[in-house]
C-alpha positions, 0 to 999 in steps of 0.5 A: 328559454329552455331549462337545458341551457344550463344557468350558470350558478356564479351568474347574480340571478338566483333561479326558482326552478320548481313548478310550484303551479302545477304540484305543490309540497304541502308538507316535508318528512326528513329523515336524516343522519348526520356525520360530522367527521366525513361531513355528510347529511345522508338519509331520506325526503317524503313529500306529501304532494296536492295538485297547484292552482294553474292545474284543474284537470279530470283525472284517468277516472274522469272525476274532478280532481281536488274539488275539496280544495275549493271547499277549503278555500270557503273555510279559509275566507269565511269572513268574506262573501264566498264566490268560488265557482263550481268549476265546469271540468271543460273550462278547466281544460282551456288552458287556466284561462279561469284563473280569477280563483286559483287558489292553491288551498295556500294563497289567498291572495289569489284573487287579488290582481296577481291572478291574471293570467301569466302564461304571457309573462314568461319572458319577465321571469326568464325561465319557462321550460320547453319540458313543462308541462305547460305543453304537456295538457295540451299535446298529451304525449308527454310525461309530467314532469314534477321540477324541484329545487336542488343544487350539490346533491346526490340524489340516489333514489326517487320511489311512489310512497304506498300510503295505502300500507298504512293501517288506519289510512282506510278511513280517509277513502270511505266516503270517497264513492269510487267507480270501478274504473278508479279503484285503481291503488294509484288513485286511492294512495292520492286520494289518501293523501290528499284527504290528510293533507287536507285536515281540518286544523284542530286534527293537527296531531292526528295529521302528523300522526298520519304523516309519520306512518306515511313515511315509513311506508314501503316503497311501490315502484322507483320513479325516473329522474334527473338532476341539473345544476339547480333542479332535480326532475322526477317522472313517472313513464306514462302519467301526463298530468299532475292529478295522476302523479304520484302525490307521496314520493321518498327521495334518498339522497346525500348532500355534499360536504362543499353544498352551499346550504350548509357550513361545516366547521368547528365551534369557539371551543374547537369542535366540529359542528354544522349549521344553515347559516342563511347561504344565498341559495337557501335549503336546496343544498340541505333537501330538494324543495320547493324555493319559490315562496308561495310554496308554503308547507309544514315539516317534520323531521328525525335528525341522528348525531353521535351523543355529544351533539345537540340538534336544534331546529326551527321546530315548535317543540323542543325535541327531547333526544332518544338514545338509539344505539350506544353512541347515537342520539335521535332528534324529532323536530315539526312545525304545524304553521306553514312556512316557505322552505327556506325557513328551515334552519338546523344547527348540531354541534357540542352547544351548552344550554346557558341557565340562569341562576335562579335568583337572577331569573325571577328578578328579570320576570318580576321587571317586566310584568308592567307592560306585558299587555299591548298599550291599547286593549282595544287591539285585542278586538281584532282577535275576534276576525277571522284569519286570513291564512290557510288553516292551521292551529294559529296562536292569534287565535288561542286565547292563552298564546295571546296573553303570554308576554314572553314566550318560554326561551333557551340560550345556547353556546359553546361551552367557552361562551356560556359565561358571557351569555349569562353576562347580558344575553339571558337577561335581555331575552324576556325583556325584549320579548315583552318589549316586542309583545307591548308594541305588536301583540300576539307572538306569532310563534310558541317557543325561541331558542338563541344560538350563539353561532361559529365566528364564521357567521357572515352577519350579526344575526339571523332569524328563523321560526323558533330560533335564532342565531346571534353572533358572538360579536354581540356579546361583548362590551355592554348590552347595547348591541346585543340588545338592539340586535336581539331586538332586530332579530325578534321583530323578524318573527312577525316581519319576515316569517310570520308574515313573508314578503311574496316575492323576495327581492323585496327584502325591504318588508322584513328588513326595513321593518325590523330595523324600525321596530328594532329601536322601538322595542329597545325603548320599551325595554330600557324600563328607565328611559324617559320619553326625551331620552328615548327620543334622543337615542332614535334620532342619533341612531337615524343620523348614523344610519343616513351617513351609512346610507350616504356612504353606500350610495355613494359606494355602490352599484346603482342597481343594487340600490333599488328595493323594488327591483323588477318594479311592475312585474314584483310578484309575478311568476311564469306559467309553470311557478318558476321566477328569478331572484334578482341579483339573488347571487351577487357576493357584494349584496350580502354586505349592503345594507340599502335594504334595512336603511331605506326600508328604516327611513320610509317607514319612520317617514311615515310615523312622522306623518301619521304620529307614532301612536295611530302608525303603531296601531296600524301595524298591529291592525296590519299584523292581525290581518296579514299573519300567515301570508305573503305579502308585496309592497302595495298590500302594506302600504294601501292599508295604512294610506287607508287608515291616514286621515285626509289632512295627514296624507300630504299627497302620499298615494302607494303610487308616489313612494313607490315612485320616490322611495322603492323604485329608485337607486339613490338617497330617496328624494323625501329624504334629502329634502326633510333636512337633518332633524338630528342635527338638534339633538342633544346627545348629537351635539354633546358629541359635536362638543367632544369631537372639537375638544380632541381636535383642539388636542391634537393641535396643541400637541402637534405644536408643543414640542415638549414631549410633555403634556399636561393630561389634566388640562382637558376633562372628556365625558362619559359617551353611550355606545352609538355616541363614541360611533359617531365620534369616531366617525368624525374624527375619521374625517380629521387628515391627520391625528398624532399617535398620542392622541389616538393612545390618549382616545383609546385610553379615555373610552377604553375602546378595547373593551367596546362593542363591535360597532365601535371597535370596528370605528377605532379599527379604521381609525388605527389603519387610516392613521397607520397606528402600530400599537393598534395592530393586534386590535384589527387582528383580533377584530379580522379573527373574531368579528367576522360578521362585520370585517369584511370591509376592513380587509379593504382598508387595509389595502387601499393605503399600500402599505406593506405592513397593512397588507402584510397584516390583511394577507395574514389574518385571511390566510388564518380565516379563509378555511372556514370563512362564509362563501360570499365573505370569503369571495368578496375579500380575495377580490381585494387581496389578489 
């Protein structure tokens, strides 16, 4: 397929465009101004380029390019016997026919199976381009052409970068013994770059020295380029191979105030404000980038707003702002681990750092030092292994990172919300840290931020490194679903980030996980439970979840239901590093949940089988050895099969849970035949005993003409949040309740002042029942929760009538402005 026939950007697939095999980013340096009033991101890119692993070719010069990648990649494995060859400069002409050890100096996964050769496999990804330079080696009269991601841009200039202006720079050439014939700058400005982006670990600050004054080098030549609807294509007339591309290039470039990376809008307290608020189509709206995820790369950036604004990042440090001028502050944020592009999250508005009085803060701390250690020290002698990522200064292996429980955190709001976050928010955060670090561990990142984001947060939460953004649907109603969404989120740094799925249709490796781990990091971090309690709130917790699944199987498409959708072929690329995100697109797969669901369920399917205690160490095992790397399916499940004694295995083979679990739509087979187990559970049944009581009610007052009752006739008890869920949701089931019940219910569990979960229940109960009085709460819940609304909408039409759909109608019209993309689609669908 050629890359003119231009993608159509509301088709489901989302396209990977960069030809990552061919040059990779290794690192980003932003440069940027934002204007909240015209809405516009404007400044400029620097990326420091090395060649990719599908490309070994001889330079103009004849010397073999990046030999020392090679030399990295010993570093990297130097826990396994080394096998790099000393590649023979002809064999890397014929077409990477040796790929057995591509190693782009990032994967070490490249020399699992993953490596043969691709060429072939085209099709599978749907996108090769005529324009690559897959034909240009081999026909050499083309330029190269370097292929980034980027949509709604305006890209204004793209220029060579004159590393070699840089006083200092001199040091990285020396050793290099240069012919005469290569003396040429071009190669040296290469040469340069490629020395610095090679640096050992520990010269970390010394790099980003080096990247800095890189950046701000002066231009040496404008390039050519090109955008289309998802790429931006920059050449340089008459350089045929990437070794001789430019390797530091400056893009200056504009983002558009429609772009869909980002979203403009005004915070609780009525002032504007922008965030990256997790758009299908990642970072390439906010800087052309490299998408595909094995295009790991550091970042650094400058990011300028009026004072007033407060800018955070998904940045190690916490950035102290520098007055510029009167008026404009200046924000510096970097990253020293490698991470995928589309990590990077930013956010500047008039946020409020929350603190703490301090009589409350040493209290917190105090609770929470008796688990802070991993429940078996002996996890501790996986430390002493040598990592299997790239080098970069990792906290697995800094012996006071590994000790600290907690890690220092902020919290940030609105200033209308800063009095609910002290509520319950701020003293969760260090005891589901410690929660996180008793069950896996090492934090895998140094710091955390917690933004309470703009009601116009299409989910309830969203993590990035060093940062992540909870909704303030979380806040209300007790600290249950805040708890458990914290919890959630925070499970992300180790599943999902730190390490990330290779290829991301298969978003069941960090939402699955997080979802597993999110009920045993809140056991942990409810100190007062007993064993039993616990026990009894996971398997209430799992029987919501079936029915969720049940009720999205039933409701959904089938497609959208496989975790494993492109089976075989998951994780493979096209020749040139381009792929297809399948249904990457689709408005409605935001709202589904089948990954988490699934996800949760095989991998509690498999605690069950192996016992809790060893799948717990296998994951901390899994952790050590996988921080720092992408991932499939089959790395994780081949090693803790490994680890399951024979007699446990009960004929479980990667094979057979891909067969009944990943690669299937449907409730998973497994499942359907384990039975509920849930069923015995007592805080299920004290529900069960609920639910008969008001149906009795119901009855008798729909009998007794009286207008009176007696109110003291029944004495209903106390429920938890997820037991008042799951009461609601039977009494849902009930055809008709009258409208005294549903006063006398709102009334006995105060459900107004309930969390989201539960209000979102007595919503559908309110319209299923056409229940007037009840109407301003699905408003208030269409204005405020809209993370969770969405399906609400829905509701109100299906039942035709006039004053629901009246009430849906108005309560759009209010939200639509500053409404998500997808939310805001997926409503108007229903509406009109």
């Amino acid at each position: 397929m050629n890359m003119e026939t231009q993608l159509d950007p509301m088709k489901d697939d989302l396209p990977l465009m960069a030809n990552t095999s061919y040059m990779l980013v290794k690192h980003y340096v932003l440069d940027l101004d934002v204007d909240l009033k015209s809405k516009v991101i404007e400044g400029s890119i620097v990326l420091f380029l090395e060649t990719g692993s599908q490309y070994r070719q001889t330079s103009s010069a004849g010397k073999v390019c990046c030999q020392s990648q090679f030399d990295e990649s010993c570093k990297m494995r130097a826990s396994e016997p080394c096998h790099v060859p000393l590649i023979n400069v002809s064999t890397c002409l014929s077409k990477t026919e040796y790929s057995d050890f591509a190693v782009s100096g990032k994967e070490e996964e490249a020399t699992s199976d993953e490596n043969s050769n691709h060429s072939n496999s085209e099709q599978a990804s749907g996108i090769s381009s005529s324009k690559d330079c897959s034909d240009t080696e081999n026909h050499g009269n083309k330029d190269f052409l370097l292929v980034l991601d980027c949509c709604d841009l305006s890209v204004l200039k793209v220029e060579e970068v004159d590393v070699a202006a840089v006083s200092g720079t001199e040091k990285f050439t020396r050793s290099a013994k240069l012919t005469g014939a290569s003396k040429e700058l071009e190669n040296l400005r290469n040469l340069i770059v490629h020395e610095l982006v090679t640096l050992p670990a520990d010269h970390w600050k010394e790099q980003l020295y080096y990247f800095t004054h890189c950046s701000q080098a002066p231009g040496c030549g404008e390039l050519l380029f090109s955008t289309g609807t998802w790429s931006l294509e920059i050449r340089k007339s008459g350089i045929r191979t990437p070794a001789d591309f430019p390797h530091a290039i400056r893009i200056w470039y504009k983002t558009k105030p429609e772009g869909r990376s980002v979203t403009w809008t005004t915070d609780q307290s009525g002032r504007p404000c922008v965030y990256t608020a997790g758009s299908p189509i990642n970072n390439r709206a906010l800087f052309p980038c490299q998408e595909p995820p094995i295009a790991l790369s550091t970042w650094q950036a400058s990011v300028r707003a009026a004072s007033g604004f407060v800018v955070l990042m998904s940045g190690e440090n916490s950035a102290e702002p520098v007055q510029l001028r009167e008026g404009m502050l200046s924000w510096y944020y970097y990253v020293s681990m490698p991470m995928p592009a589309s990590t990077f999250t930013i956010a500047v508005g008039c946020w409020q750092e929350v603190k703490q009085q301090s009589f409350k803060q040493t209290a917190a701390i105090e609770t929470n030092t008796e688990f802070s250690l991993p429940s078996s020290q002996t996890d501790f002698r996986w430390h002493e292994e040598i990592c299997g990522h790239v080098e970069y200064p990792c906290r697995f292996q800094n012996p006071a990172a590994r000790l600290q429980a907690v890690i220092p955190y902020r919290v940030f709001a609105p200033w209308c919300l800063m009095e609910s976050c002290e509520e319950y928010l701020l003293q969760l955060i260090p005891q589901c840290l410690s929660a996180a670090y008793a069950t896996l561990g090492t934090h895998p990142f140094s710091r955390l931020d917690v933004l309470i984001v703009p009601s116009n947060f299409s989910s309830l939460g969203m993590a990035s490194p060093h940062i992540i953004f909870l909704s303030q649907s979380v806040l209300p109603g007790g600290s249950h679903l805040c708890g458990t969404r914290l919890c959630h989120e925070i499970a992300h740094a180790w599943f999902g980030l730190a390490i990330g799925a290779r290829d991301w249709t298969e978003e069941w490796i960090s939402e699955g996980f997080a979802t597993f781990l999110e009920d045993v990091f809140w056991a942990r971090a409810q100190q007062q439970l007993s064993h039993d309690e616990i026990k009894g709130q996971q398997e209430l917790k799992a029987l919501l979840r079936w029915r969720r699944l049940r009720d999205e199987v039933q409701n959904s498409e089938e497609e959208l239901q496989v975790l494993r959708p492109k089976k075989e072929s998951t994780g493979e690329l096209s020749e040139s590093g381009a792929s297809v995100v399948k249904y990457g697109l689709k408005a409605e797969k935001i709202f589904m949940q089948v990954h988490y669901l699934k996800g949760y369920f095989l991998l509690r399917s498999l605690a069950r089988t192996i016992g809790e205690a060893s799948y717990l160490a296998s994951l901390r095992k899994f952790v050590i050895k996988f921080h720092g790397q992408l991932i499939l399916s089959q790395d994780f499940l081949s090693m803790l099969l490994e680890d399951i004694p024979q007699q446990k295995k009960a004929g479980l083979t990667v094979e057979s849970i891909f067969q009944n679990w990943l690669d299937t739509s449907g409730i998973p087979k497994p499942l359907l035949e384990e039975g509920e187990t849930w069923k015995d559970c007592q805080l299920v049944q004290q529900v069960s005993g609920e639910v008969t009581k008001w149906i009795q009610t119901n009855r008798r007052i729909r009998k007794s003409s009286k207008k009176k009752m007696k109110q003291d006739e029944v004495v209903f008890q106390q429920l938890l949040p997820d037991q008042l869920v799951l009461l609601l949701e039977s009494l849902l089931e009930e055809k008709t309740l009258c409208p005294r019940i549903l006063q006398c219910l709102e009334r006995t569990y105060q459900l107004r002042e309930q969390d989201a979960e539960v209000r979102h229940r007595w919503c559908e109960l309110v319209i299923k029942h056409k229940y007037e009085p009840g109407y301003g709460d699905i408003e208030r819940f269409l204005r405020e929760d809209q993370a969770m609304g969405v399906y609400l909408y829905g509701e109100l039409m299906v039942n035709e009538d006039a004053k629901q759909q009246e009430l849906a109608q108005k309560c759009f019209a209010a939200a639509q402005e500053h409404m998500d993309a997808s939310s805001a689609k997926v409503v108007a669908e229903m509406l009109f």
